[in-house]
C-alpha positions as CSV (number, residue, x, y, z in Angstrom):
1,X,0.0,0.0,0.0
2,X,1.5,3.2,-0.7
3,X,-0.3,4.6,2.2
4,X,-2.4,4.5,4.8
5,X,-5.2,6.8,5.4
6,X,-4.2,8.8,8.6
7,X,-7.0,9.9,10.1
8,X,-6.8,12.6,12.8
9,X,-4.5,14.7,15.1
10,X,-5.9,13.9,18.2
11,X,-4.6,16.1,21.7
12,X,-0.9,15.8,22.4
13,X,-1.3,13.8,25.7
14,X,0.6,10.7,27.1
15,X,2.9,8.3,25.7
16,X,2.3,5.5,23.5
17,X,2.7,1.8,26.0
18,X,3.6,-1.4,24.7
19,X,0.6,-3.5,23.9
20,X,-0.1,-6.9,26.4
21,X,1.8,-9.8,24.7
22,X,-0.5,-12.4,22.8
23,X,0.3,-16.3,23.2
24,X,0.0,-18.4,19.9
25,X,1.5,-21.3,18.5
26,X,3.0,-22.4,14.9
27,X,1.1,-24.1,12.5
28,X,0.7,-24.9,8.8
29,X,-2.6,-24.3,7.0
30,X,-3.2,-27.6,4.9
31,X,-4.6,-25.9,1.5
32,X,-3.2,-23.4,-0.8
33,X,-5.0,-21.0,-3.5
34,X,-3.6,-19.5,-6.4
35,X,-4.0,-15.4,-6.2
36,X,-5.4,-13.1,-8.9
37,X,-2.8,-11.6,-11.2
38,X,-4.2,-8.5,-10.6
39,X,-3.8,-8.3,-6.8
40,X,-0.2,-10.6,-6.5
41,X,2.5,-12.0,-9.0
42,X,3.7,-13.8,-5.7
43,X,2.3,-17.5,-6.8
44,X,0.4,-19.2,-4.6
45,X,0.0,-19.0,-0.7
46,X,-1.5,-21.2,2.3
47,X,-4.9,-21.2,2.9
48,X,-7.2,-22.7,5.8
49,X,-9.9,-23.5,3.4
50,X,-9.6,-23.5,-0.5
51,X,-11.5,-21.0,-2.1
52,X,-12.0,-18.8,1.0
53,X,-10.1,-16.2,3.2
54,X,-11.2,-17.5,6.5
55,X,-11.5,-14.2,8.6
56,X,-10.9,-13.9,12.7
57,X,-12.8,-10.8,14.1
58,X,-14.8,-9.5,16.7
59,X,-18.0,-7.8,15.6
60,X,-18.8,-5.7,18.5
61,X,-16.2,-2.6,17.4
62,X,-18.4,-0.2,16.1
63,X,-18.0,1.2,13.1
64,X,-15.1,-1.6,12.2
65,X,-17.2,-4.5,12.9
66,X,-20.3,-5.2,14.3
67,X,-23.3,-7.4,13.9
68,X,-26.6,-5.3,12.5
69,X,-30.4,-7.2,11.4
70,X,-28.3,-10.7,11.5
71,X,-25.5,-9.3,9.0
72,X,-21.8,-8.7,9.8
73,X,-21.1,-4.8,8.8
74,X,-18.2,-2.1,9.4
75,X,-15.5,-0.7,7.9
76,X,-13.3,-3.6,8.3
77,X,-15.2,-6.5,7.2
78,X,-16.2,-4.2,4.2
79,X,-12.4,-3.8,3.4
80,X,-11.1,-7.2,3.9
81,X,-14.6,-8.4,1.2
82,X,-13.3,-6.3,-0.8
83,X,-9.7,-7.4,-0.5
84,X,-10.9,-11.1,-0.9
85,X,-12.9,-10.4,-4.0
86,X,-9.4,-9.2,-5.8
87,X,-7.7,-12.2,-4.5
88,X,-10.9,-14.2,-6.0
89,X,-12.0,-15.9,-3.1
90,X,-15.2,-15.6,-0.6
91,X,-15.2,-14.9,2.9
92,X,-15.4,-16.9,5.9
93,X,-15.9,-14.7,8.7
94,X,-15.5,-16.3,12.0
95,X,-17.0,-14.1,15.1
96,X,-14.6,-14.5,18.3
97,X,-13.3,-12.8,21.4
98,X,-11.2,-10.1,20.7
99,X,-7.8,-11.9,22.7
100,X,-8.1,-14.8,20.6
101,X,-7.2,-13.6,17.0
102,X,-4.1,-13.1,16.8
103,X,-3.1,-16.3,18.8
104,X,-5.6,-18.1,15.8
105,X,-3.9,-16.7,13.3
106,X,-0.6,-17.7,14.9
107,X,-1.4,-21.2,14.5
108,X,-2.0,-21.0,10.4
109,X,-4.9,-23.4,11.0
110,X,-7.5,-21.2,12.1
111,X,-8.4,-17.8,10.5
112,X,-6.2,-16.7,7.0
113,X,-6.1,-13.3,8.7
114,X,-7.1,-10.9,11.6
115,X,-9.0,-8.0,11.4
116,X,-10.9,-6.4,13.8
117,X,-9.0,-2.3,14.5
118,X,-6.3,-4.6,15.7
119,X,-3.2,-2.1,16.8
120,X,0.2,-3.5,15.7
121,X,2.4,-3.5,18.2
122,X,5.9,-5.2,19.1
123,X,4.1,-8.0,21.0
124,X,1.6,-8.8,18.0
125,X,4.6,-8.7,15.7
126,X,6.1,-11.1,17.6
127,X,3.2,-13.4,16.8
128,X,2.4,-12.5,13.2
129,X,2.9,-10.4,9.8
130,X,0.9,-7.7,9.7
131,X,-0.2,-5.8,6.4
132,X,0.2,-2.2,5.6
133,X,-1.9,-0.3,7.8
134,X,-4.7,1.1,6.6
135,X,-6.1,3.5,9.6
136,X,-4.2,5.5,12.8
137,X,-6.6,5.5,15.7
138,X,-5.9,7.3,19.2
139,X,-7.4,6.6,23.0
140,X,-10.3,8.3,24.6
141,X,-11.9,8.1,28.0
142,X,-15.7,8.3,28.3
143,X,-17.8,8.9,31.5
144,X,-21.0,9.6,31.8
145,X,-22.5,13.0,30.9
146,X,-23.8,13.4,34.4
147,X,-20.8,12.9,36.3
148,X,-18.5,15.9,36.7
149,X,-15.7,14.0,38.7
150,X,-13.3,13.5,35.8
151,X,-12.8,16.1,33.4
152,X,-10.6,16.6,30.7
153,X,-8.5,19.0,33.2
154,X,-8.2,16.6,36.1
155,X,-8.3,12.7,34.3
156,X,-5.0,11.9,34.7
157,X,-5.0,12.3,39.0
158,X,-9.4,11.5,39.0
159,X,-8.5,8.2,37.3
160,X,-5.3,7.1,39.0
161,X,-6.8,6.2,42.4
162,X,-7.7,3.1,44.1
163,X,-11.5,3.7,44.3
164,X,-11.9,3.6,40.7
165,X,-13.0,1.0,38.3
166,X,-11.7,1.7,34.6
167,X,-13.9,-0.5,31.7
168,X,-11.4,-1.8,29.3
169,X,-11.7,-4.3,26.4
170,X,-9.4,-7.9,27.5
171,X,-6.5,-8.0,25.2
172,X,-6.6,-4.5,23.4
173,X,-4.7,-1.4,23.7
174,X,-6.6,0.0,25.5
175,X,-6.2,-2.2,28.5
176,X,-2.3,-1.4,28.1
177,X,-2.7,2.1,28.2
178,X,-4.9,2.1,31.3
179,X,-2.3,-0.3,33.1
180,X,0.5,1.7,32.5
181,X,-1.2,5.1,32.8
182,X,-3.2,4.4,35.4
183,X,-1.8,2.0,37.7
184,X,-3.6,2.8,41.0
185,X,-7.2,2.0,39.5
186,X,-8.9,-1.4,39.2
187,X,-9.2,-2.4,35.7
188,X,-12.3,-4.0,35.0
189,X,-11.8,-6.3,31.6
190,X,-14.7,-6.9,29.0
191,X,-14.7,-9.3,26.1
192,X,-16.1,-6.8,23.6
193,X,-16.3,-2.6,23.6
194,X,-19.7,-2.8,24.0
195,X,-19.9,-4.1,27.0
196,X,-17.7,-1.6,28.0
197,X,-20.1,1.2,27.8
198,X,-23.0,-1.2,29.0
199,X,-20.8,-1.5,32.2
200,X,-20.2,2.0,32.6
201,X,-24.0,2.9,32.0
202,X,-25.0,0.7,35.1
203,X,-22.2,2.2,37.2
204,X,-19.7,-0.5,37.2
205,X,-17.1,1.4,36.1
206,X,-16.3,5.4,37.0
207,X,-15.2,5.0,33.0
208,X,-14.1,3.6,30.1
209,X,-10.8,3.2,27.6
210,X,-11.0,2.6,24.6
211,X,-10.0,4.2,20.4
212,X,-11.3,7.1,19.8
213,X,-13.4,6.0,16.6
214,X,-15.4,3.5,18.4
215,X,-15.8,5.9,21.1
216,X,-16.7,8.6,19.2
217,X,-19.3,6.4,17.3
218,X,-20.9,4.8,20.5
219,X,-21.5,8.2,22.3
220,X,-23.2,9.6,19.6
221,X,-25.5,6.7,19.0
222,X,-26.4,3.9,21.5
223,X,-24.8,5.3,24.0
224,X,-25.6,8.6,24.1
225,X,-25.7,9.9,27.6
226,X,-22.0,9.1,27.9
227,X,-19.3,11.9,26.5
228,X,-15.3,11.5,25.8
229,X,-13.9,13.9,28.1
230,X,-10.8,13.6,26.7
231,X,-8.8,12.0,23.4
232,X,-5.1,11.1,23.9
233,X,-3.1,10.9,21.0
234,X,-1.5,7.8,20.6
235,X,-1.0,7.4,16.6
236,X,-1.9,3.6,16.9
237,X,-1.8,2.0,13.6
238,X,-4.2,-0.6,12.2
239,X,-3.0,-3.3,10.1
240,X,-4.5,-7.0,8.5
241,X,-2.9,-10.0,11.2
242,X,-1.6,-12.5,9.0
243,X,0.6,-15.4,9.9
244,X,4.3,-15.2,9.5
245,X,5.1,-18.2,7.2
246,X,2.2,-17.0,4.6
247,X,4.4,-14.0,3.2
248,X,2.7,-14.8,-0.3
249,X,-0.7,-13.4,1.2
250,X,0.5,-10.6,2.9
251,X,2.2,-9.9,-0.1
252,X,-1.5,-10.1,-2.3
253,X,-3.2,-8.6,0.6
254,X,-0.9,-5.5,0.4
255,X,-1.4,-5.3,-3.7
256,X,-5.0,-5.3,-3.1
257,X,-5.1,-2.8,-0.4
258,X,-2.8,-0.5,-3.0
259,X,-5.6,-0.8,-5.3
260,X,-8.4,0.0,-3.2
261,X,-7.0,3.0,-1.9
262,X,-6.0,4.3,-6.0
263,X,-9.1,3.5,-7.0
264,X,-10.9,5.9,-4.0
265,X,-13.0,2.4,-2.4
266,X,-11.0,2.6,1.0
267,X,-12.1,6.6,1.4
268,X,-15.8,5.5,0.0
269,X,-15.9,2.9,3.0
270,X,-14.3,6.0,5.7
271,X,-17.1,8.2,4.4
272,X,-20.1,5.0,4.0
273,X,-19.1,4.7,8.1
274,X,-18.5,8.0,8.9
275,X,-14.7,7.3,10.2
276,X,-12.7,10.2,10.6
């Protein structure tokens, strides 16, 4: 990809933290598939399932992924359709917690690839490939509108006490941040971000971590009675997980995402999901 969309300045703030490690174990995938000539001259690469681009996510990351009326929308699972239809193949998505992709597609038999606003960091790297990236992302802290405790002014001390529960998604970014930056507080791990704000509506958290997309999204929607009271900029990257011994993938999965940012589809998705 010749580049990736970067999306936002966000508010100079504190200091990007190493991600939590992610355990996964080798594997081989037992089938291969033949790329399109249009999206790799690499040859052929390993493939859980012949014919398909099996797909790890979790679709409760609003607008990346989500489940809507039964059907699995968002920006990502848009992208990576789109990328599978230039690799001529169909998609297999595969719905699972959050901590568990990049471990799946460690093992090779699993899911093809990982996508699901996953952040690459120098723990995930140590697990898989990753693509180019296609997004930047920063953090944000929500409370509730009607609490006046933590402010944009004061978060830093109001959060960083031992009184207070912080919602965080298990395995994400997020979570890192809030361990590192706030190390007094209780973390309080979800499996999905939208449990996150659930749990922060019905007071069991004082409030929430998590990217600033998502957050922005969920506040202005579903959860509207909750606010970001303040966006830390962070410059996280978002890349396709792929596993280390398929370099002929990565290499068609890169070719494709080249094409669909030339050819204006990856700023068509930004605008159809209103990602800024």
């Amino acid at each position: 990809m010749k580049g990736f969309k970067k999306i936002g300045t966000g508010i100079a703030g504190l200091a990007v933290v190493a991600a939590l490690a992610l355990t996964g174990c080798g594997g081989q995938a037992p089938a291969t598939q033949a790329g399109s000539d249009d999206a790799t001259d690499a040859g052929s690469y390993a493939l859980v399932a012949d014919g398909k681009l099996t797909v790890g996510t979790s679709a409760e990351y609003e607008p990346f992924e989500y489940v809507e009326d039964g059907a699995y929308k968002g920006f990502d699972l848009d992208l990576i359709t789109k990328i599978a239809e230039k690799l001529d193949l169909t998609v297999d998505i595969q719905n699972v917690d959050f901590d568990t992709i990049v471990p799946g597609v460690a093992t090779g038999t699993k899911y093809d690839v990982g996508i699901a606003a996953i952040t690459v960091t120098p723990d995930r790297k140590k697990e898989v490939s990753f693509s180019d990236s296609y997004y930047i992302d920063d953090q944000a802290i929500v409370t509730m509108k009607d609490s006046a405790e933590i402010t944009a002014d004061n978060y830093a001390d109001a959060l960083n006490a031992g009184d207070v529960k912080i919602a965080v998604q298990s395995g994400s970014t997020a979570e890192a941040f809030a361990k590192e930056n706030f190390p007094e507080a209780t973390l309080v791990p979800f499996k999905n971000a939208t449990d996150c704000f659930s749990a922060l509506q019905a007071g069991q958290a004082s409030a929430l971590v998590t990217n600033r997309s998502v957050a922005a999204q969920l506040t202005a929607d579903t959860f509207d009675n909750e606010q970001v009271v303040k966006l830390v900029s962070t410059g996280e990257e978002y890349a396709i997980a792929i596993g280390k011994d398929n370099a002929a993938l990565k290499d068609a999965i890169d070719d494709a995402l080249d094409e669909l940012e030339d050819d204006g589809t990856v700023d068509a998705l930004m605008e159809q999901y209103n990602i800024k």
